[in-house]
N, C-alpha and C positions, 0 to 999 in steps of 0.2 A: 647401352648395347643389349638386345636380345638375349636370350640365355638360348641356349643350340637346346631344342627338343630330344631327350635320349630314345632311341631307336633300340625295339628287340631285335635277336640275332633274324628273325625269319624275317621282320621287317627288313631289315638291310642285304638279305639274301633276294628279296622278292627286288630291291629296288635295283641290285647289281644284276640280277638276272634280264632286268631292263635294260641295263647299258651297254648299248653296243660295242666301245671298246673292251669290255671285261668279258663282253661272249667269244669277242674276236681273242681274245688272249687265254681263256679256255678251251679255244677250237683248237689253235697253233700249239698248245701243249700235248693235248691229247693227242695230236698230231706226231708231235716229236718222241712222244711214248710209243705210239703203234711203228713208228719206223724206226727208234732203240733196238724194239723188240723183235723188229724183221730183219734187221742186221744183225742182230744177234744168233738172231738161230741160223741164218747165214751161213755167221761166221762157226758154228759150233756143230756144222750139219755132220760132221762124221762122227763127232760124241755123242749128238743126241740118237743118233741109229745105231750105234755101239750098246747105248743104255738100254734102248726099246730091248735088243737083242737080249738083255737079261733081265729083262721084265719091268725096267723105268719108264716108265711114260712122264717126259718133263717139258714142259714149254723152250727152259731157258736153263744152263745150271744153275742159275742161282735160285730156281725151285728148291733143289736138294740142301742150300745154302739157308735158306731160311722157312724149311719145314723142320718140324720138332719128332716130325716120322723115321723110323729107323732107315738103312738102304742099304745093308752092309753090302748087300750082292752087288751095288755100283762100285763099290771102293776099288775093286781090281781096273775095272773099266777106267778109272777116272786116274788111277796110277799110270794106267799106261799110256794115257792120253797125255802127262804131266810135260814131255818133255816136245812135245810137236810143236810146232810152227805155228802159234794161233796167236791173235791180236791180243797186248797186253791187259783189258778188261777180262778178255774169258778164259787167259790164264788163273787172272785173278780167283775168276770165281772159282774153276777148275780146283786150285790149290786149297780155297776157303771150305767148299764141296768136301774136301779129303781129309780138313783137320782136326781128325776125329783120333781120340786113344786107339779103336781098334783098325786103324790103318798103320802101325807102328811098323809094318811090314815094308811100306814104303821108303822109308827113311832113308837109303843108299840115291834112288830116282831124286827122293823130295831136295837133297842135298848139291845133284847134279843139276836139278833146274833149276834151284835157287843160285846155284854158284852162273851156271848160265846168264841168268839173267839179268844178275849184277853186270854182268864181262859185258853186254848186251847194251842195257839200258845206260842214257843217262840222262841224267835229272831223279828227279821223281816218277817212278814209274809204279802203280799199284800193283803191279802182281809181286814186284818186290815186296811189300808188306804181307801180300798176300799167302806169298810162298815162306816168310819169316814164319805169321799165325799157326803155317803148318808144322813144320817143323818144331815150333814149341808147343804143340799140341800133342807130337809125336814120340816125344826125344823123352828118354829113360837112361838110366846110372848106366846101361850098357853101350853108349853111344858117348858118355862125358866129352871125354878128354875132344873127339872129335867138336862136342858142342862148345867148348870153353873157345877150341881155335876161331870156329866160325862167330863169336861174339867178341872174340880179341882181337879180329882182321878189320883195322877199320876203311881199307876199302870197300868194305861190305857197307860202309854208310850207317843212312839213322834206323836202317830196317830191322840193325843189331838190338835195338829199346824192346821188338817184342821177341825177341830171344829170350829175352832175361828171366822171364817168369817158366823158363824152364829150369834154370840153374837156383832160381829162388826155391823150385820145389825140392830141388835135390837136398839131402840132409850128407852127402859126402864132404868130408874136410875140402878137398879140393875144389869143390864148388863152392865151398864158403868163402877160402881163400881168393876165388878167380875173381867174387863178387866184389869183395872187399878192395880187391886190387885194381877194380875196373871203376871204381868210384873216382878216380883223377884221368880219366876217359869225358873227355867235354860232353860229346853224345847222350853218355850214359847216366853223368852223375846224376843228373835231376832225378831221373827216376830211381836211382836207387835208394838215393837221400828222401824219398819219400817212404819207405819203405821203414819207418818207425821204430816200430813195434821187432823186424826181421832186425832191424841194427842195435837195439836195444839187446836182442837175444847175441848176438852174435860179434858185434863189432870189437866188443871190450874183450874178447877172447884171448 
């Protein structure tokens, strides 16, 4: 039997660019990205003229999601937007958009749309995670006891896993202990049981 000829990458890019089926299934993507992206803005059309209004110019929020540029000036905007009526992706992003340390301002809203949209959703829904990343992005020693509940309610589901790296940060006894106690929590244990190094300091307490 032959041995197969090994092809460089531009060789095999020249030869795909010949195939009709693979032009046809790069035309249909590009496709399904440019109508993504026009549902989206859509669906986000009163945020994103809320943001123009304070000086954001954004295609989609999840510009602001995954630009490394400050926006502090959206962060009100995008609070207040938290708790509207908008399809569960641009919740997502909305929530992802704001979970920043200095949005800690948020944290009464962040907690009312996340509890919302548990009562909301069911299945898996992303803004659930979405609105988790906030909130543990958000959450300081002044809000504990509130945060220990919302990761011990396990109607609140597996959304409760990125809660946790807010109570991990905390150095309060009572965060140590909520953690400790939350390890015979199905949800939770894996993740916490991976956390080493924090059980080695802590557990034998």
């Amino acid at each position: 039997m032959a041995k197969r000829e090994k092809i460089s990458a531009s060789e095999l890019t020249m030869q795909l660019q010949h195939d009709p089926a693979h032009v046809a299934r790069q035309l249909a993507f590009a496709e399904r990205q440019r109508e993504s992206i026009r549902k989206a803005r859509e669906d986000q059309h009163d945020l994103l003229a809320d943001l123009q209004r304070v000086g954001i110019e954004v295609s989609t929020v999840w510009d602001l999601v995954n630009t490394r540029e400050r926006y502090d000036a959206a962060l009100p905007t995008l609070a207040d937007h938290l708790t509207r009526d908008y399809p569960d992706a641009c919740l997502d992003g909305i929530a992802r958009a704001l979970a920043l340390p200095q949005a800690k301002f948020a944290w009464k809203i962040a907690v009312q749309a996340y509890l919302l949209r548990i009562n909301a959703a069911k299945g898996r829904a992303s803004s659930k995670d979405g609105l988790a990343v906030l909130l543990a992005a958000i959450a300081d020693d002044s809000v504990l006891p509130e945060l220990v509940d919302l990761v011990s309610n396990t109607e609140n589901g597996e959304s409760r896993v990125l809660l946790l790296s807010a109570l991990k940060r905390s150095k309060r006894p009572e965060a140590i202990s909520a953690v400790l106690r939350m390890r015979s929590d199905p949800q939770l244990a894996k993740e916490i049981d991976s956390w080493k190094t924090w059980l080695a300091r802590h557990a034998s307490r």
